[in-house]
C-alpha positions as CSV (number, residue, x, y, z in Angstrom):
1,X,-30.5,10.5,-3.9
2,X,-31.5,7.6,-1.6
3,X,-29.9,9.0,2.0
4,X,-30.8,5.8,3.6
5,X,-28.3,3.8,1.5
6,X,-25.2,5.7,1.5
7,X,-22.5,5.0,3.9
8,X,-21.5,8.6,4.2
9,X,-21.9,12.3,2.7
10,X,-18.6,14.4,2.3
11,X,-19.7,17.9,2.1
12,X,-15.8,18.8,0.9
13,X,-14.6,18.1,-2.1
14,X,-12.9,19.5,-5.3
15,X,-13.2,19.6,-8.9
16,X,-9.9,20.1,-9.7
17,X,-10.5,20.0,-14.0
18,X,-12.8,21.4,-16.5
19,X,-13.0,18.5,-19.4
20,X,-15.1,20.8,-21.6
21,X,-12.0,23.9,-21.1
22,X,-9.1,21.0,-20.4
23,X,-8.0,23.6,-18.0
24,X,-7.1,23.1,-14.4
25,X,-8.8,25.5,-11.3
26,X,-4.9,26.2,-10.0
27,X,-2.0,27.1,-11.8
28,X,1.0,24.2,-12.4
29,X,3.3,25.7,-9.1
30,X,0.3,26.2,-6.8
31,X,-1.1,22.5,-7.6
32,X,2.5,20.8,-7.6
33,X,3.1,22.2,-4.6
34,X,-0.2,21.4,-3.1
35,X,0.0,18.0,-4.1
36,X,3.8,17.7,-2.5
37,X,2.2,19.1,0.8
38,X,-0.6,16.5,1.2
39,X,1.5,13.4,0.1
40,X,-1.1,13.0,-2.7
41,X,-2.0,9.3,-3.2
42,X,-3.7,8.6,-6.7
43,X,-4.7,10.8,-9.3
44,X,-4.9,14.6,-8.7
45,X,-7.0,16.0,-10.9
46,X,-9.9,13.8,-11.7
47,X,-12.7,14.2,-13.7
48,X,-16.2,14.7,-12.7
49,X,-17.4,11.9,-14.2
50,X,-14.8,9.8,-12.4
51,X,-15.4,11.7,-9.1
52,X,-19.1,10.5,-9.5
53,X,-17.7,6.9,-10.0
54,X,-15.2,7.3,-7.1
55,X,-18.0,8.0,-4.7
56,X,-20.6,5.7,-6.1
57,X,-18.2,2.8,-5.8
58,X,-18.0,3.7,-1.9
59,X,-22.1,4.1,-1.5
60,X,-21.4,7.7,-0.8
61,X,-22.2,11.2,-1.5
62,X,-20.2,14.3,-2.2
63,X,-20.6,18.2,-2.3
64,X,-18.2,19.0,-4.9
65,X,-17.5,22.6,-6.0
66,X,-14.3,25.0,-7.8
67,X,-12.9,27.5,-6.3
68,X,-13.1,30.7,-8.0
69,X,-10.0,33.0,-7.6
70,X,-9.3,34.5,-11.0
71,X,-8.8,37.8,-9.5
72,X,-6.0,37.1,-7.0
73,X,-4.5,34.1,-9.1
74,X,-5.5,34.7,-12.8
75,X,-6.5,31.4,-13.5
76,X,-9.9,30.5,-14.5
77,X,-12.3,28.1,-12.2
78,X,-13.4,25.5,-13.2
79,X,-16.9,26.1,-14.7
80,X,-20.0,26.8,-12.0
81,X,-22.4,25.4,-15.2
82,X,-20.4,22.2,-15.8
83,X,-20.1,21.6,-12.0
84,X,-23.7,21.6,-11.4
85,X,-24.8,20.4,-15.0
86,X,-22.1,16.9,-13.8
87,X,-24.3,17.2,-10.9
88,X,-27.4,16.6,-12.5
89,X,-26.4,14.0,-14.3
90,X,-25.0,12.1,-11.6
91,X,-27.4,13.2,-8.9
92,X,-27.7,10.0,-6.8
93,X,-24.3,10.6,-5.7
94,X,-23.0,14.4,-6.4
95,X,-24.2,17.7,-4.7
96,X,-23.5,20.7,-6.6
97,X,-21.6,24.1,-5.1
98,X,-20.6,26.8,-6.5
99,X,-17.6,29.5,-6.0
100,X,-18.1,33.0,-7.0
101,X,-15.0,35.6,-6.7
102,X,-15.7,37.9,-4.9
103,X,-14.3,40.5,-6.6
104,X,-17.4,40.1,-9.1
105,X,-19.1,42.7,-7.4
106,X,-23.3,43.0,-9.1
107,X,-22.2,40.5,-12.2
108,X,-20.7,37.8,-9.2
109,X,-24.6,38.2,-7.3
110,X,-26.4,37.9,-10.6
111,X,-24.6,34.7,-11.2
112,X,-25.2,33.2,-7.4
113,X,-28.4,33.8,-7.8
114,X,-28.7,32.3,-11.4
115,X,-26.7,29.0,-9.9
116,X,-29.0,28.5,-7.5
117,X,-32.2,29.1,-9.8
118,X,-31.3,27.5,-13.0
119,X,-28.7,25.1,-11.9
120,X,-29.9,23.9,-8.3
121,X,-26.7,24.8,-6.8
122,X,-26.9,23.8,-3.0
123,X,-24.1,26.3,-1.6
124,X,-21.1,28.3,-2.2
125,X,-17.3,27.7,-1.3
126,X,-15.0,31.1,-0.2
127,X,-11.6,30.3,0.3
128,X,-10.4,33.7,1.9
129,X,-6.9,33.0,1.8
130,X,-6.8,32.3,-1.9
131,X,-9.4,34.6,-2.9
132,X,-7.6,37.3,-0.9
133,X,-10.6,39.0,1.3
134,X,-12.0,39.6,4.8
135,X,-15.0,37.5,5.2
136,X,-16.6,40.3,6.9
137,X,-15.4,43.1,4.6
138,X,-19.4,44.4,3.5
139,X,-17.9,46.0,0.6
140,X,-16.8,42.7,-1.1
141,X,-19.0,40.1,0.3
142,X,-22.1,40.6,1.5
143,X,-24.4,41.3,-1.4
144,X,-23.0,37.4,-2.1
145,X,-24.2,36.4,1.2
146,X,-27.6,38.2,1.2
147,X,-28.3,36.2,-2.1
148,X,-27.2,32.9,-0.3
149,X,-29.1,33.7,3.0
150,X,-32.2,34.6,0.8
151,X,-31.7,31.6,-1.2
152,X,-31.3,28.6,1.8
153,X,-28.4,27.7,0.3
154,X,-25.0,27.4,2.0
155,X,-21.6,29.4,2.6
156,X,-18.5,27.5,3.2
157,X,-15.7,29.4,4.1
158,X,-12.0,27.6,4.2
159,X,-10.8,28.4,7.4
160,X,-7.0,28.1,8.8
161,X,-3.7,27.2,7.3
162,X,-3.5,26.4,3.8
163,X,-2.0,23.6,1.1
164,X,-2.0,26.1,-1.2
165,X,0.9,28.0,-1.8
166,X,2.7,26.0,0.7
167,X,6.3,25.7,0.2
168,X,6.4,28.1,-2.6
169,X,8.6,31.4,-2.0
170,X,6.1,34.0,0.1
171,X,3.5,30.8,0.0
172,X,2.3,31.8,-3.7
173,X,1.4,35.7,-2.1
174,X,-1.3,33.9,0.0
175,X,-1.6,35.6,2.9
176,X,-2.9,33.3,5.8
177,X,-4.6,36.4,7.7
178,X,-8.0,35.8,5.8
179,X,-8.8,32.9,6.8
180,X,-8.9,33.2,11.1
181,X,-13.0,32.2,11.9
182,X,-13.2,35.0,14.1
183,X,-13.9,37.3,10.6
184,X,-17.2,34.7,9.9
185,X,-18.2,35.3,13.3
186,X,-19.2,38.9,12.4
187,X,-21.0,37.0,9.2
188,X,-22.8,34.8,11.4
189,X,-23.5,37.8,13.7
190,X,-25.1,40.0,10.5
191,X,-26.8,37.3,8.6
192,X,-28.4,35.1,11.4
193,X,-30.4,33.0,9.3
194,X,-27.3,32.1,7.0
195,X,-26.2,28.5,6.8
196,X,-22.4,28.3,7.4
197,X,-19.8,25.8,7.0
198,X,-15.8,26.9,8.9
199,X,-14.1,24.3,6.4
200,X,-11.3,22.0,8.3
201,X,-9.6,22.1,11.7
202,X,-8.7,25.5,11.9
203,X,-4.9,25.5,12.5
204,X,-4.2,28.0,14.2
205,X,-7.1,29.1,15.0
206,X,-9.1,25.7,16.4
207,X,-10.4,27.3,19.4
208,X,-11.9,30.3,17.9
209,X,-14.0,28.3,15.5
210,X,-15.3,25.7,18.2
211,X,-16.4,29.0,19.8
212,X,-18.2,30.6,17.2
213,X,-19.7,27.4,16.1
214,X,-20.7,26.8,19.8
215,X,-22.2,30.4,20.0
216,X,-23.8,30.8,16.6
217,X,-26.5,28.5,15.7
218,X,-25.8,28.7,11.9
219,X,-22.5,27.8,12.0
220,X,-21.0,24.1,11.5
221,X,-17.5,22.4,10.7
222,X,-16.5,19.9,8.4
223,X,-13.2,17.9,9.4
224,X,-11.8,17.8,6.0
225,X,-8.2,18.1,4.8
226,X,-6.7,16.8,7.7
227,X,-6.4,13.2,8.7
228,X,-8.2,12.6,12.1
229,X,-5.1,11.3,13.6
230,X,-4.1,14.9,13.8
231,X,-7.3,16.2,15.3
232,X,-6.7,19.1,18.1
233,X,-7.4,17.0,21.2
234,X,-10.4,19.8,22.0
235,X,-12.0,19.4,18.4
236,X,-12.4,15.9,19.4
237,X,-14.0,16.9,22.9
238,X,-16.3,19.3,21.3
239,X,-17.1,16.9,18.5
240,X,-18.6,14.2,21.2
241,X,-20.4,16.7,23.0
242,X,-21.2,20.1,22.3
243,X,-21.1,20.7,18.6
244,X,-21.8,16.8,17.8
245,X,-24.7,17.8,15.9
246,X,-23.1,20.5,14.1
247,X,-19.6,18.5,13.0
248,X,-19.6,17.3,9.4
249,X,-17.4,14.5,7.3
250,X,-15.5,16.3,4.9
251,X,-12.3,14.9,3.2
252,X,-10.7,17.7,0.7
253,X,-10.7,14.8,-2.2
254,X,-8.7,14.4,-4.0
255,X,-5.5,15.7,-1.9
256,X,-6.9,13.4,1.3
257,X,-9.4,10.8,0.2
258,X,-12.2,9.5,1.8
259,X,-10.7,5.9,2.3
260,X,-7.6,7.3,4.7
261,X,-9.9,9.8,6.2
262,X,-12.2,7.3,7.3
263,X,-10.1,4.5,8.5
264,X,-8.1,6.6,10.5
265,X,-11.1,8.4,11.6
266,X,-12.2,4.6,13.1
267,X,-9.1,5.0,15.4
268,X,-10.6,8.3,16.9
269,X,-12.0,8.2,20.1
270,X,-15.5,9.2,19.0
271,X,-18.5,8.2,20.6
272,X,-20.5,5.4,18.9
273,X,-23.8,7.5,18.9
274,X,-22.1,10.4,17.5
275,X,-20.4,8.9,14.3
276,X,-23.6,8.3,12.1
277,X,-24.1,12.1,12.9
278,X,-20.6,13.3,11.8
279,X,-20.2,10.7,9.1
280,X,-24.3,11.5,7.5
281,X,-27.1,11.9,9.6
282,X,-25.7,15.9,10.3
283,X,-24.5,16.8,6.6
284,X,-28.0,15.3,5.4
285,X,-30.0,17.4,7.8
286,X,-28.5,20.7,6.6
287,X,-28.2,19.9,3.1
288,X,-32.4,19.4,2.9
289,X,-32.0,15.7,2.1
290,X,-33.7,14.9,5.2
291,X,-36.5,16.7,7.6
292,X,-35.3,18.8,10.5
């Protein structure tokens, strides 16, 4: 991957569809609904291969991973092996993560680490809310993270609100609780050395994660999933000043893509030093593909 000629790196997006399984990572009335909630613009469920394309086209680069909730949902992921494996064959322009339930337990930690040593998997996506758990409950999660903290790799945990389940009676039985930042704080607090993502603006929660992203040195955010336009006036402050070296470009392709994210993120008041670092220069830095 040459860093110097992309245009940007979006550390947040999905693969939505196995081709090998022809089986989608959400069931029909989660994804419908999802895909009424973000006023979806072009194809939903993409395949890897034309993900790769999508983002080559644009001179850019993309952390793409599943989101692995069979437990709570019953639906199988899209495939960790054929995430990483379309990766690899399309490494100028895709960054592989993973998502392990869970709810795993020893076989879920095996696998991390097998992802990360046989398949040069870069980081892992949690999405509390979905996967129903407390970050911070040591039972379920940490083994996970002490493979990711031993490993240099990443943990990116959706924060906030959710499109998932939106509109759906009881929201799908997602329960919004899992997903305040606060619960990674105690993360960040027992595994110092972990790299950490708090995944979007973190409705309604935005000023707990600029706090623990301001207090822990691990932590970042990525601004996906959200159109700037809607930016928490203080997200934008903290973005400029404080945190401008921690605050990554992330768009939640395919349900917000890159294209309206960025040209309404040109209409931000964002400071004209601090864009290269939100839009690469920051996402680069923790991702290895440039020196500290």
């Amino acid at each position: 991957m040459n860093v110097d000629e992309l245009v940007a790196i979006d550390v947040h997006t999905h693969a939505e569809v196995s081709s090998k399984k022809g089986t989608s990572s959400l069931d029909d009335e989660l994804h419908d609904a999802s895909s009424a909630y973000f006023k979806v613009e072009g194809k939903r469920k993409p395949t890897l291969e034309e993900t790769a394309a999508y983002y080559r086209e644009r001179k850019m680069a993309a952390v793409i991973f599943t989101v692995d909730a069979e437990s709570a949902t019953g639906t199988e992921p899209v495939p960790n092996e054929e995430v990483a494996e379309a990766a690899a064959a399309n490494a100028d322009v895709l960054i592989p993560f993973a998502s392990i339930d869970p709810f795993r337990g020893r076989a879920g930690v095996k696998q991390a680490r097998r992802l990360v040593e046989e398949y040069g998997v870069k980081g892992f996506k949690f999405h509390p809310s979905v996967q129903g758990f407390f970050p911070n409950d040591r039972a379920v999660a940490y083994a996970l993270y002490e493979v990711i903290e031993e490993t240099g790799t990443i943990a990116l945990f959706h924060t906030g609100q959710t499109g998932i389940g939106a509109g759906v009676p009881g929201g799908g039985g997602i329960r919004l609780k899992y997903s305040n930042p606060l619960h990674v704080d105690d993360v960040a607090a027992d595994f110092p050395h972990l790299k950490i993502i708090l995944a979007h603006p973190s409705f309604p929660w935005q000023d707990e994660a600029l706090a623990v992203a301001t207090h822990k040195p691990g932590v970042h955010i990525d601004l996906s999933g959200w159109s700037p336009k809607y930016f928490p006036p203080q997200l934008v402050q903290y973005a400029n000043t404080l945190l401008k070296d921690k605050v990554l470009f992330g768009s939640d392709y395919p349900v917000l893509t890159p294209d309206r994210w960025l040209a309404d993120f040109e209409k931000l008041s964002i400071k004209d030093e601090v864009k290269p670092k939100i839009l690469k220069e920051n996402a680069a830095r923790l991702l290895g593909l440039t020196k500290p």
